[in-house]
N, CA, C and O of each residue as an XYZ file, in Angstrom:
268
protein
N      59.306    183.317    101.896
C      59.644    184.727    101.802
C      58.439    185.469    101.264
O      57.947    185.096    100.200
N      57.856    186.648    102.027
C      57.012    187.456    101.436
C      57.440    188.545    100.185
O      57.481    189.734    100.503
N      57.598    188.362     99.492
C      58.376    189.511     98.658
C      57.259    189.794     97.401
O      56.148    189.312     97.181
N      57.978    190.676     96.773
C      57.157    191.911     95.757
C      57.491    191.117     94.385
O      58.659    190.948     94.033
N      56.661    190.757     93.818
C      57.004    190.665     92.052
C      57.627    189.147     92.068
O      57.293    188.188     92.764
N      58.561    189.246     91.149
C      59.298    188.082     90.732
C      60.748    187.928     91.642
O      61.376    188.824     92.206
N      60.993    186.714     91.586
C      62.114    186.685     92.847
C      63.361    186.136     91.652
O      63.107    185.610     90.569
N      64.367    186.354     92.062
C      65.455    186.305     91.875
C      67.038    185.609     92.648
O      67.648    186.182     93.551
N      67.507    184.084     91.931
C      67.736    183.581     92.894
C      69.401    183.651     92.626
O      69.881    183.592     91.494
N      70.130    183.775     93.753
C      72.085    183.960     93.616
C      72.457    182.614     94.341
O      71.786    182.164     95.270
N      73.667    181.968     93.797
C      74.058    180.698     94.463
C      75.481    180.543     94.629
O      76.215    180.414     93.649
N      75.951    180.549     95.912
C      77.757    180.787     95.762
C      77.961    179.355     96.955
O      77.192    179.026     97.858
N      79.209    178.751     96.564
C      79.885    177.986     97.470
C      81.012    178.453     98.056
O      81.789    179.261     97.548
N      81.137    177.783     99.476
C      82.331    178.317     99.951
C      83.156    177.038    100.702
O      82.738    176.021    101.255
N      84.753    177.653    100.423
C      85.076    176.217    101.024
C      85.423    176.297    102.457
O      84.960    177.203    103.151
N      86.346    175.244    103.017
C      86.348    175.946    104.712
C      87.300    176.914    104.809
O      88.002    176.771    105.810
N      87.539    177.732    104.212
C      88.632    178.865    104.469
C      87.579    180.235    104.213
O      88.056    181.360    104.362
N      86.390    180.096    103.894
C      85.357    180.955    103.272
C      85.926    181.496    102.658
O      86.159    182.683    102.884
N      86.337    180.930    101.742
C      86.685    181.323    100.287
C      85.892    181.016     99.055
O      86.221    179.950     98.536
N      84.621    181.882     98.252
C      84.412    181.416     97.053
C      84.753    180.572     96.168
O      85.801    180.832     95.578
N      84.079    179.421     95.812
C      84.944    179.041     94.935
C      83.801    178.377     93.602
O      84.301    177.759     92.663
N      82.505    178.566     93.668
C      81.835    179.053     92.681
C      80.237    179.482     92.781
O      79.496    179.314     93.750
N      79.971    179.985     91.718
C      78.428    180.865     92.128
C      78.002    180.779     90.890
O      78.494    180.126     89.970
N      76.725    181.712     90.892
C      75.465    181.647     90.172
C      75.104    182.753     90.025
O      74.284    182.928     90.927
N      75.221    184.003     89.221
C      74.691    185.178     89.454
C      73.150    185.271     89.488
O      72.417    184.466     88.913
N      72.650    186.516     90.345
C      71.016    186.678     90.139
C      70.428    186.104     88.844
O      70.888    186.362     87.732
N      69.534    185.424     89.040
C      68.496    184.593     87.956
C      67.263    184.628     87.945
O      66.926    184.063     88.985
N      66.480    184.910     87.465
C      64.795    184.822     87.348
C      64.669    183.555     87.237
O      65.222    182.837     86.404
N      63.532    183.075     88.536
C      63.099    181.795     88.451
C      64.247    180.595     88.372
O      63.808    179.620     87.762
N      65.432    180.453     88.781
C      66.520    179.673     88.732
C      66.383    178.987     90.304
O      67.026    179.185     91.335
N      65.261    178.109     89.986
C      65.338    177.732     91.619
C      66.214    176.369     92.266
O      65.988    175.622     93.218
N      67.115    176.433     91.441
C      68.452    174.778     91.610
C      69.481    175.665     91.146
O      69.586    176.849     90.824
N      70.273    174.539     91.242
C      72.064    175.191     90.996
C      72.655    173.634     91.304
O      72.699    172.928     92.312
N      73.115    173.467     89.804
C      74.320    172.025     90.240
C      75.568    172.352     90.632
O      75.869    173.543     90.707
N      76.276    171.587     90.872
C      78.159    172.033     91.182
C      78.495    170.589     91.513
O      77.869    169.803     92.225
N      79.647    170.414     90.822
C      80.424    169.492     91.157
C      81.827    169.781     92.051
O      82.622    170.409     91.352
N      82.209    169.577     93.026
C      83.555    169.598     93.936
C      84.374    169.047     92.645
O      84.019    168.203     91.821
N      85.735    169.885     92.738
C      86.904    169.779     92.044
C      88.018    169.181     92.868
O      89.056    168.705     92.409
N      87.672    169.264     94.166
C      88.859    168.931     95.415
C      87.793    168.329     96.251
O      86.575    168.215     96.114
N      88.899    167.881     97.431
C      88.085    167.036     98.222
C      87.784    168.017     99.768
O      88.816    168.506    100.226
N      87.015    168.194    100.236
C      86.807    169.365    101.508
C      85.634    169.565    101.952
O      84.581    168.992    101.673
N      85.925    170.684    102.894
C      84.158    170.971    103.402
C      83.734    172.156    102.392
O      84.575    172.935    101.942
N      82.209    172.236    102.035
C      82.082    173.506    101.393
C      80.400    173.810    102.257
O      79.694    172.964    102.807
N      80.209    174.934    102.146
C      78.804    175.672    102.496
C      78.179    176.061    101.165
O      78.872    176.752    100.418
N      76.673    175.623    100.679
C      76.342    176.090     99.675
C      75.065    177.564    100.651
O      74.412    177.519    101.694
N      75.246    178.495     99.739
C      74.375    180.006    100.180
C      73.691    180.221     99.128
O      74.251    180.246     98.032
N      72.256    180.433     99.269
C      70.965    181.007     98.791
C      70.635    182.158     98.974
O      70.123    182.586    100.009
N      70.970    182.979     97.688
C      70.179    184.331     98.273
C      69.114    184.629     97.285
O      69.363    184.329     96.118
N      67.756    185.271     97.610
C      66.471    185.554     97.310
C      66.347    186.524     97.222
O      65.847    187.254     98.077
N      66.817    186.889     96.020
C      65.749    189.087     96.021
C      64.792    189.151     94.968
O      64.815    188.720     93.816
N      63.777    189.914     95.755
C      62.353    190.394     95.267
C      62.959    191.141     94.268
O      64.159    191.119     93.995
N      61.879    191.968     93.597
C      61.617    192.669     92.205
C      62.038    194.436     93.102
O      62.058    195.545     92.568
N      62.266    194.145     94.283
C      62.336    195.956     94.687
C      63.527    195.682     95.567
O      63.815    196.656     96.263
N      64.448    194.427     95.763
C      65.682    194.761     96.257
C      66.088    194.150     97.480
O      67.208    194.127     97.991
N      64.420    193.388     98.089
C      64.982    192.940     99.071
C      65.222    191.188     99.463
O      64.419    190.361     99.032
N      66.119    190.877    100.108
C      67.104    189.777     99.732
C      66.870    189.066    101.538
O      66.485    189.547    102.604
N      67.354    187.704    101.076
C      67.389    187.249    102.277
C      68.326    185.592    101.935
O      68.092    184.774    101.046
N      69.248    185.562    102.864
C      70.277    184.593    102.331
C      70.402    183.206    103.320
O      70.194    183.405    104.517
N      70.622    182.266    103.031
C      70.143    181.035    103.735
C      71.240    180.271    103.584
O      71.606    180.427    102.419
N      72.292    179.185    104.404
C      72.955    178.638    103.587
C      72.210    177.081    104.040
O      71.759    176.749    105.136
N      72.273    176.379    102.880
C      71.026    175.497    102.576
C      71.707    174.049    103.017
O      70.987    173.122    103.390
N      73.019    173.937    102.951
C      73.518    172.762    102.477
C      75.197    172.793    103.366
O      75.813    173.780    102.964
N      75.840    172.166    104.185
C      77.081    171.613    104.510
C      77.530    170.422    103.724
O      77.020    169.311    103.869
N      78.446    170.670    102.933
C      78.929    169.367    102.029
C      80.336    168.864    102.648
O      81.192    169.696    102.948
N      80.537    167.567    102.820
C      82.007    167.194    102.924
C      82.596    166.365    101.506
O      81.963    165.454    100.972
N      83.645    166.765    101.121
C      83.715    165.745     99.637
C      84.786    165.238    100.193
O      85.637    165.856    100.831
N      84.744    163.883     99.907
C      85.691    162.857    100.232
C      86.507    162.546     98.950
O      87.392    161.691     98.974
C-alpha cells in the first residue's frame, strides 16, 4: 500500500452467515491479531489499512474452517 504517514491496522472476523463475531479496532502499528474460534465453522478473517489522511484498503487475508 502506498499511503501517507503512519498506517493503521482494523481486524474483524466473520462467520458464514457474515456475521461479526470479533474485531480489533484501528491500531498504530498492530500488524497481527490472534483469535481463537469459540464454535466450530467457517469464518473470513478482514484486514483493513488506513493511512494517516483516511485512506483504507481492506483485504480478507485468511478462510478458516474450525472443526
Amino acid at each position: 500500500m502506498d499511503g501517507v504517514g503512519e498506517y493503521y491496522y482494523k481486524y474483524e472476523v466473520y462467520n458464514s452467515k457474515n456475521k461479526m463475531v470479533a474485531s480489533k479496532k484501528y491500531a498504530e502499528g498492530i500488524t497481527s491479531y490472534n483469535w481463537k474460534a469459540t464454535k466450530v465453522g467457517k469464518y473470513k478473517i478482514v484486514v483493513t489499512v488506513k493511512d494517516a489522511i483516511g485512506t483504507t484498503i481492506a483485504k480478507t487475508v485468511k478462510k478458516v474452517i474450525v472443526k
